[in-house]
MIPAPA-502268 format. One record per residue (C-alpha): residue number from 1; residue in three letters; y, z, x. Coordinates in Angstrom, 2 decimals. Example, Ala and Ser with C-alpha at 12.3 -4.5 7.8 and 13.67 -1.06 7.14 Angstrom:
% MIPAPA-502268
<site 1; ALA; <-4.50; 7.80; 12.30>>
<site 2; SER; <-1.06; 7.14; 13.67>>
This chain:
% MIPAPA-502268
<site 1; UNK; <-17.69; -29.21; -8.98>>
<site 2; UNK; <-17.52; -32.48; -7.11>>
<site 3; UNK; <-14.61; -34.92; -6.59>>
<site 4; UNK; <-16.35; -37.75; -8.52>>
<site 5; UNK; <-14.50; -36.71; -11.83>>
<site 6; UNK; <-13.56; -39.61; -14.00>>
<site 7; UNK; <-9.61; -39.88; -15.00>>
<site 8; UNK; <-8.72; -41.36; -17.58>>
<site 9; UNK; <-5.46; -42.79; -18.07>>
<site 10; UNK; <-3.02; -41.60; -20.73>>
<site 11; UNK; <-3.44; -43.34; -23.67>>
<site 12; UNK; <-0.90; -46.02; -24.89>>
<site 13; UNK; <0.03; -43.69; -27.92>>
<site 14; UNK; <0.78; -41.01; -26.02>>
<site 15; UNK; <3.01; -42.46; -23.24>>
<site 16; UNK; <5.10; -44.77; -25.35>>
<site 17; UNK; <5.21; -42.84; -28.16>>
<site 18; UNK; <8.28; -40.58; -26.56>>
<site 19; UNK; <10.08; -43.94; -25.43>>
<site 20; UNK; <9.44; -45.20; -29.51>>
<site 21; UNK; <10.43; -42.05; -31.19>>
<site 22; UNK; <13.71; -41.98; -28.32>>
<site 23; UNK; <15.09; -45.47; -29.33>>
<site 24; UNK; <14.48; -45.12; -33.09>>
<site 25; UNK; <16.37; -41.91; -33.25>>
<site 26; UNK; <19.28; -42.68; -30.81>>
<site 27; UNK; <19.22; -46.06; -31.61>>
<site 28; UNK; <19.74; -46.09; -35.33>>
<site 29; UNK; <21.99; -43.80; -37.68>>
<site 30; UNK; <24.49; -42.16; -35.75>>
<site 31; UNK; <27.34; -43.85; -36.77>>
<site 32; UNK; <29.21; -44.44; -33.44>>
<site 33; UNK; <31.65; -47.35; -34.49>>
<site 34; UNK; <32.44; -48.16; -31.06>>
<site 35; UNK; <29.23; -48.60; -30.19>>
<site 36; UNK; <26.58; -51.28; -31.43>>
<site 37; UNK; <23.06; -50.34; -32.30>>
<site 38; UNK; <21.78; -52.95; -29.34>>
<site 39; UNK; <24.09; -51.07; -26.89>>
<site 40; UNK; <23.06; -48.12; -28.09>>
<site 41; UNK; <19.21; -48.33; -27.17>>
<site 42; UNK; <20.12; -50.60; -24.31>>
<site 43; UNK; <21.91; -47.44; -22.89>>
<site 44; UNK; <19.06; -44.95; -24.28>>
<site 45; UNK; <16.84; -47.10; -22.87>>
<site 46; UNK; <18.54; -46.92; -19.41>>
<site 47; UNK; <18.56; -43.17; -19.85>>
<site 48; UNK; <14.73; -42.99; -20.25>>
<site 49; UNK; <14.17; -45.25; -17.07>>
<site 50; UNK; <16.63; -42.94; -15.42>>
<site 51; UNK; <14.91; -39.97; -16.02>>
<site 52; UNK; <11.49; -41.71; -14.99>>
<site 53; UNK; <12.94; -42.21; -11.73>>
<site 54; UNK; <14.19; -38.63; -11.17>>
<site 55; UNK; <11.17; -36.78; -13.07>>
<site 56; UNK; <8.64; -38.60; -10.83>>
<site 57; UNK; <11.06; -38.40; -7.56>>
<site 58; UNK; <11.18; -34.36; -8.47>>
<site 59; UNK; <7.42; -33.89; -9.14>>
<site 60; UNK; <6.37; -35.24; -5.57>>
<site 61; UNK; <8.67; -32.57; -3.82>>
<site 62; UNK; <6.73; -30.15; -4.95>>
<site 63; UNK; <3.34; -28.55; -3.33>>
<site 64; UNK; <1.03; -26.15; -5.66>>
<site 65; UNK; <-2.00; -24.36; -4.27>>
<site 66; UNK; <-4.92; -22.17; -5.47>>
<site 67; UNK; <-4.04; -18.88; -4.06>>
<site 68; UNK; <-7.73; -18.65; -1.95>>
<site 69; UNK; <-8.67; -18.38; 1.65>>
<site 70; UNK; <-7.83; -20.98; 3.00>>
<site 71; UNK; <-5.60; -21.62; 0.14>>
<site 72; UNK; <-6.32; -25.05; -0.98>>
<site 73; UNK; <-3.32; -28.19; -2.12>>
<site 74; UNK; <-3.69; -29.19; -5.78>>
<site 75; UNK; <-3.38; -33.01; -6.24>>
<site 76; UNK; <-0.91; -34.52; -8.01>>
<site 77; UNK; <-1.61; -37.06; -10.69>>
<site 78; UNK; <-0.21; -40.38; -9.71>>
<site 79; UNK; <1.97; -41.13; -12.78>>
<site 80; UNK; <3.40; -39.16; -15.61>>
<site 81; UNK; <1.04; -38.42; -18.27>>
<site 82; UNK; <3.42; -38.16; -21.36>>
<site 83; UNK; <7.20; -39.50; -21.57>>
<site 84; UNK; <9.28; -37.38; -24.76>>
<site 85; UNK; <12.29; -36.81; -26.28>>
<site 86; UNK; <13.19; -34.33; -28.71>>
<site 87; UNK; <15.93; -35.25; -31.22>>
<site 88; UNK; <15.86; -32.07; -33.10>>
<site 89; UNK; <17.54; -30.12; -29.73>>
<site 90; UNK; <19.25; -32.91; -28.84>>
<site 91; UNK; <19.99; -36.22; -26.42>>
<site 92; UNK; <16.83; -35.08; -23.89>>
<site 93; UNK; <13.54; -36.80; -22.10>>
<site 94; UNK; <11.16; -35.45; -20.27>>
<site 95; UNK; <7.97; -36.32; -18.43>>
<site 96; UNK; <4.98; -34.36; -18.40>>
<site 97; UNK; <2.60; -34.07; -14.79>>
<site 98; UNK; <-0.42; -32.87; -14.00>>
<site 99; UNK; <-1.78; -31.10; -10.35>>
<site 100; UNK; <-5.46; -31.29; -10.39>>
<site 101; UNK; <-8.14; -29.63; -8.07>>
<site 102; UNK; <-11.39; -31.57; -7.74>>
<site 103; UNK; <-10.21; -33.61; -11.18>>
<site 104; UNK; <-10.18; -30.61; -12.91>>
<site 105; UNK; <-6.24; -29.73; -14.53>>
<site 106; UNK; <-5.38; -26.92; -13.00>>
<site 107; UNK; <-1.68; -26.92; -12.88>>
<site 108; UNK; <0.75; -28.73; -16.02>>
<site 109; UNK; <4.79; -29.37; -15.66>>
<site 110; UNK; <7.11; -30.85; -17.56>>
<site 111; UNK; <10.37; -32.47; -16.11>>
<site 112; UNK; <13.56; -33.19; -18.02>>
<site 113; UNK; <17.00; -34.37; -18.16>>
<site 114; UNK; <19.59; -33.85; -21.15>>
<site 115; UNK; <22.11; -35.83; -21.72>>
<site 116; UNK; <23.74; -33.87; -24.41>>
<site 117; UNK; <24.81; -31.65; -25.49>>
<site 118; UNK; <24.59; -30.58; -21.90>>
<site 119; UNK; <24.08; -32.82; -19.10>>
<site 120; UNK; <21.67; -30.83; -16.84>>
<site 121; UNK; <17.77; -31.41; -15.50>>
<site 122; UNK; <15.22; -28.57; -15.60>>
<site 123; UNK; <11.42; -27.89; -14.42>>
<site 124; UNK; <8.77; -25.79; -15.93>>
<site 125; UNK; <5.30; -25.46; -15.43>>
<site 126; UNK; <2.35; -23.79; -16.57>>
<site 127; UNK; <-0.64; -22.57; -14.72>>
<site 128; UNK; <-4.12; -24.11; -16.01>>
<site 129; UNK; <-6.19; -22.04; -13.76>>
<site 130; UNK; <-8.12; -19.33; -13.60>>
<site 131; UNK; <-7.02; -18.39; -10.14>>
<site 132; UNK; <-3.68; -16.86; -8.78>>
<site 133; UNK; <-1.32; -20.01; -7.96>>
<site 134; UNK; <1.82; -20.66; -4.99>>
<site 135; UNK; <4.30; -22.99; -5.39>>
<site 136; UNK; <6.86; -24.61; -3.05>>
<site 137; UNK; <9.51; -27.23; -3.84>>
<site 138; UNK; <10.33; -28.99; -0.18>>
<site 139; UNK; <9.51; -26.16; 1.85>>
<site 140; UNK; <10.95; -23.37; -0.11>>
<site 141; UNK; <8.79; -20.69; -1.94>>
<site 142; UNK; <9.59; -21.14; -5.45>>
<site 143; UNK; <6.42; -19.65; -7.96>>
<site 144; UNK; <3.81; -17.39; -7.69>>
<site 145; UNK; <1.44; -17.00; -10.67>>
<site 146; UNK; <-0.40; -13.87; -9.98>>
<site 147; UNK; <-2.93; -14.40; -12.15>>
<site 148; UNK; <-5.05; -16.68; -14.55>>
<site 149; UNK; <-2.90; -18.82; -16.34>>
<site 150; UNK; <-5.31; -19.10; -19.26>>
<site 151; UNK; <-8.19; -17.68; -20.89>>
<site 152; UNK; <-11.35; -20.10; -21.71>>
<site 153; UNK; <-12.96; -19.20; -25.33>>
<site 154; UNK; <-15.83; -20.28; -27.22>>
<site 155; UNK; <-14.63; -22.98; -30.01>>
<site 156; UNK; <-16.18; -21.13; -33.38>>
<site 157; UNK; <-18.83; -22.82; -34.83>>
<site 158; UNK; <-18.95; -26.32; -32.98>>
<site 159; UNK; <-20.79; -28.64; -32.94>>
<site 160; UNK; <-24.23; -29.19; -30.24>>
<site 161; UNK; <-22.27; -31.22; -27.15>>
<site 162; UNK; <-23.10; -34.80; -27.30>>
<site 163; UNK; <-24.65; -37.32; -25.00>>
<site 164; UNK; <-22.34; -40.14; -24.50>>
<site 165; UNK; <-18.39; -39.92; -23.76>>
<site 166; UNK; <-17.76; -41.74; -27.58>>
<site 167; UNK; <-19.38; -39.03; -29.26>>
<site 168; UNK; <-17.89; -36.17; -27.18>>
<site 169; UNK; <-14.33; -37.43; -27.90>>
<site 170; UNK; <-15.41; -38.03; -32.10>>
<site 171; UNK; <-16.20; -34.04; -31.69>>
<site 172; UNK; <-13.02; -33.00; -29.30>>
<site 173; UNK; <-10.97; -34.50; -31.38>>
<site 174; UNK; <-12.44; -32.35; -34.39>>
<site 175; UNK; <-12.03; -29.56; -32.90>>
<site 176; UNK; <-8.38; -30.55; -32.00>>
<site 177; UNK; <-7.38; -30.93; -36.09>>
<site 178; UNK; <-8.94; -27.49; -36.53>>
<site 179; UNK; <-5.92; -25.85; -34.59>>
<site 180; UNK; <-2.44; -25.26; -36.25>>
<site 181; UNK; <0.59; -23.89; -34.32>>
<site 182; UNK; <3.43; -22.74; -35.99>>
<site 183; UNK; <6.65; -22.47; -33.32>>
<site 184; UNK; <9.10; -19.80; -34.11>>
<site 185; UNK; <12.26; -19.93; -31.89>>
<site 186; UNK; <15.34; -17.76; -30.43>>
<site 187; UNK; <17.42; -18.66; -33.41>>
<site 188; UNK; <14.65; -17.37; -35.90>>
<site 189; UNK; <13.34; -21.27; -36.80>>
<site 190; UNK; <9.70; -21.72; -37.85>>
<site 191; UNK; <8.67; -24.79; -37.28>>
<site 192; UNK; <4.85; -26.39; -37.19>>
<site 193; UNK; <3.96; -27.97; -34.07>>
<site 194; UNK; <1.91; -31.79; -34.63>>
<site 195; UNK; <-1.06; -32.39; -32.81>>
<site 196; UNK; <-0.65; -35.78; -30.85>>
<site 197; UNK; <-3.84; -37.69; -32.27>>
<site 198; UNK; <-5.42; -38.80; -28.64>>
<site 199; UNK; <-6.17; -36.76; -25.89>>
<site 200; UNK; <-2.95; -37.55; -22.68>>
<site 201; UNK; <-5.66; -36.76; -20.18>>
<site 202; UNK; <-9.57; -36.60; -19.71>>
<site 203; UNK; <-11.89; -35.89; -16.86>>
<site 204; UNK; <-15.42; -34.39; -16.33>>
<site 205; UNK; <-18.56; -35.25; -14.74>>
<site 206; UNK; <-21.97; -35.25; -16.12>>
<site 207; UNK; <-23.59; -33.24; -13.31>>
<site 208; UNK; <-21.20; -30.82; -12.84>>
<site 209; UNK; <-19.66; -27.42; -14.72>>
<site 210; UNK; <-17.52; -29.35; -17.03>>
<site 211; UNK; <-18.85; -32.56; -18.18>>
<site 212; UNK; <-16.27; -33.40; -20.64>>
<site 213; UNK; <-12.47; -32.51; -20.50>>
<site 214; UNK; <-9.58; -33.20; -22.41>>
<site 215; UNK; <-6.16; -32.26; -22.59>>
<site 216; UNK; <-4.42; -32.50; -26.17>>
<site 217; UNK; <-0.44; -31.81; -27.07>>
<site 218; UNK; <1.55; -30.26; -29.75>>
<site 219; UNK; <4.44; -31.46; -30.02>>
<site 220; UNK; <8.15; -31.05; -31.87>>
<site 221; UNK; <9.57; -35.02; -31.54>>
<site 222; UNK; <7.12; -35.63; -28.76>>
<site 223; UNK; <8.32; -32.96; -26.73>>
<site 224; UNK; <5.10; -31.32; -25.56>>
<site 225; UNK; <5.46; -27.27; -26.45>>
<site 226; UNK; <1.82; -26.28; -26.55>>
<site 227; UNK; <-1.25; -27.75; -24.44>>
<site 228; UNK; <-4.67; -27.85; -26.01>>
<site 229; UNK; <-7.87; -27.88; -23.26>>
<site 230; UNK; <-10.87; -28.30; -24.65>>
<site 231; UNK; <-13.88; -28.67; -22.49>>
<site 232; UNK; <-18.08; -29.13; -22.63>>
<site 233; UNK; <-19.20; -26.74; -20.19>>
<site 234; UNK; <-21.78; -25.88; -18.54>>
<site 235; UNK; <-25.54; -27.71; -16.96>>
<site 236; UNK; <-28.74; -28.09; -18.49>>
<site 237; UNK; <-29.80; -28.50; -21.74>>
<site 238; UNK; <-26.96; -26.17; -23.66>>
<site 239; UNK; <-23.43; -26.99; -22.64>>
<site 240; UNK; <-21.06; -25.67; -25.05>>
<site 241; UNK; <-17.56; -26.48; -26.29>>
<site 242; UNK; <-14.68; -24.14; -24.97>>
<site 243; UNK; <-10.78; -24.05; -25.83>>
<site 244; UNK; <-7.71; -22.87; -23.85>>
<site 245; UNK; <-4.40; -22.93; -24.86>>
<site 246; UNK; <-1.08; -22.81; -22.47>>
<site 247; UNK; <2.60; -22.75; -23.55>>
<site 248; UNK; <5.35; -24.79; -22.88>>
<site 249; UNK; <8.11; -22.94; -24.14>>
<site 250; UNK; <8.85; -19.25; -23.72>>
<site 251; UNK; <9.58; -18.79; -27.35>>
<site 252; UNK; <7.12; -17.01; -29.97>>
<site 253; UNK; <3.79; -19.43; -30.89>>
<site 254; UNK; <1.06; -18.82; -33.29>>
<site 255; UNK; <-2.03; -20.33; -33.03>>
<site 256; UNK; <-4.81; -20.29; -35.35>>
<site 257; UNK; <-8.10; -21.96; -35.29>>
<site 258; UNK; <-10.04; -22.64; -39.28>>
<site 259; UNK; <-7.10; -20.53; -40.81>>
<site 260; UNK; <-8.06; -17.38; -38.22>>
<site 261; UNK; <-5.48; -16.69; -35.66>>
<site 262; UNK; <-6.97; -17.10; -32.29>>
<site 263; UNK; <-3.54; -16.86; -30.03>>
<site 264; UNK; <-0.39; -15.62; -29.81>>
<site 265; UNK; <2.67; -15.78; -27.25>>
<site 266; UNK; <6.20; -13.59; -27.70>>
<site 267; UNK; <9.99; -15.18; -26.81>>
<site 268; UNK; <10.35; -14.01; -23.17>>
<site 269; UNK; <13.51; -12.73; -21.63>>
<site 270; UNK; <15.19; -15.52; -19.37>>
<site 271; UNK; <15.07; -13.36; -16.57>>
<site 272; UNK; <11.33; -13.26; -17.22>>
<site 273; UNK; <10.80; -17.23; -17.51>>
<site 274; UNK; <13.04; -17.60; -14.44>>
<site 275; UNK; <11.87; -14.90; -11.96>>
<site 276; UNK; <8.81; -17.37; -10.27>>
<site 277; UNK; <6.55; -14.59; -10.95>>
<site 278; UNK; <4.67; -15.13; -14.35>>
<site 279; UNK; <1.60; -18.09; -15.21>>
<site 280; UNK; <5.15; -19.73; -17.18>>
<site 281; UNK; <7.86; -20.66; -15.15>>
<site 282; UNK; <11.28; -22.63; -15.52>>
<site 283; UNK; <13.14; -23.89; -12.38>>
<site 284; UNK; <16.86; -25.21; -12.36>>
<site 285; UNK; <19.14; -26.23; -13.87>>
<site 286; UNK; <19.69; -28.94; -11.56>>
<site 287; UNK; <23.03; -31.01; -11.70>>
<site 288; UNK; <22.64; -34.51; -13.19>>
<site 289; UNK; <22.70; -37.90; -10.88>>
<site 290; UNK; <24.68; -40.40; -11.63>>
<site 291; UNK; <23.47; -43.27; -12.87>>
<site 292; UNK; <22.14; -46.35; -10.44>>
């Protein structure tokens, strides 16, 4: 694969729609007397710019490498790819980042900050390759994924790939509304997971293994609990669409592709999601700053 992968940049729905969906839900309907609604998304919107700062500050003190010899540095996408919030768990934003080899996603995390009900700031990631992974946060060891972080299937019964970028995202994005994902959490909640319309990231190159890429997101609010990879692989004459799926969330998720069930994760043990050993990982909490 060469480096002359084309990026594109995440789309206006999907970047603003977290910062939307935050000041509409904070901003209206909670009743605080002392507080009007304009100083009420003035200070959510504060909170969002806050956590931009921090998110994207804590993303570049990180280094993530495929596990090879030599082992080799994943690049970091310049700017977040997705902003969130997530009203039904409470006052929280995120941004979502992506480490990329050659162009190709390889590596996904998503950064965060509650405000309430706790006041904290957490890290998790989720290995996109299909090599081992390291992972070091200013000099310190921190992760190890052993092994691939996801599996690349055939998408059932899609269509021939097409020849220019247009039609390729008019099929991806087909494929996409053929997946449903139903979220069951640690409370016993079921809840189904929306697909965000537009793809947050694309890449590929027509004269290499992948020449079309795209990353899609389910979502609860807009906070991003499943990723969606769907790629046209392969040279010559018969590339071919495949999926992968990664979570985002170590609770149970049900996946299922034209009614068939096509993935499944189970809720993990915290000691699991926090012993920097598994293609999942959560690191933190880490205290929050005060506000500049």
């Amino acid at each position: 694969m060469t480096s002359s992968f084309w990026r594109r940049t995440p789309t206006s729905e999907s970047v603003s729609i977290g910062l939307v969906a935050a000041l509409f839900m904070f901003g209206c309907g909670r009743g605080v007397l002392a507080e009007s609604p304009g100083d009420k998304d003035a200070a959510t919107g504060d909170r969002v710019a806050q956590t931009l700062r921090i998110s994207t500050a804590a993303a570049r003190q990180y280094d993530f490498r495929l596990a090879g010899t030599p082992p080799r540095k994943l690049e970091l996408h310049p700017a977040s790819i997705l902003n969130w919030s997530n009203p039904v768990a409470g006052e929280v934003y995120g941004n979502v980042f992506l480490w990329t080899d050659r162009g190709r996603p390889q590596l996904i995390g998503s950064i965060f900050q509650w405000y309430s009900p706790m006041t904290h700031g957490s890290h998790e990631f989720h290995s996109l390759s299909t090599e081992p992974l390291t992972g070091s946060r200013d000099g310190t060891h921190v992760w190890e994924s052993p092994a691939a972080g996801v599996t690349w299937r055939p998408v059932p019964d899609a269509p021939a790939v097409a020849a220019t970028p247009a039609q390729r995202l008019r099929h991806a994005r087909a494929i996409s509304r053929g997946f449903e994902i139903e979220k069951l959490d640690r409370e016993g909640v079921s809840r189904q997971l929306r697909l965000l319309a537009q793809p947050i990231f694309r890449y590929g190159d027509e004269s290499s293994d992948v020449r079309d890429g795209m990353l899609f997101v389910f979502v609860q609010g807009t906070d991003p609990e499943v990723f969606l990879m769907i790629e046209a692989e392969g040279k010559g004459q018969q590339p071919q669409w495949n999926y992968a799926l990664a979570r985002m969330n170590s609770v149970q998720f049900v996946a299922s592709y034209q009614d068939r069930e096509v993935w499944r994760t189970e809720i993990w043990p915290w000691s699991k999601v926090k012993n920097g050993r598994e293609v999942y990982t959560t690191i933190g909490p880490f205290e929050l700053a005060p506000s500049k």
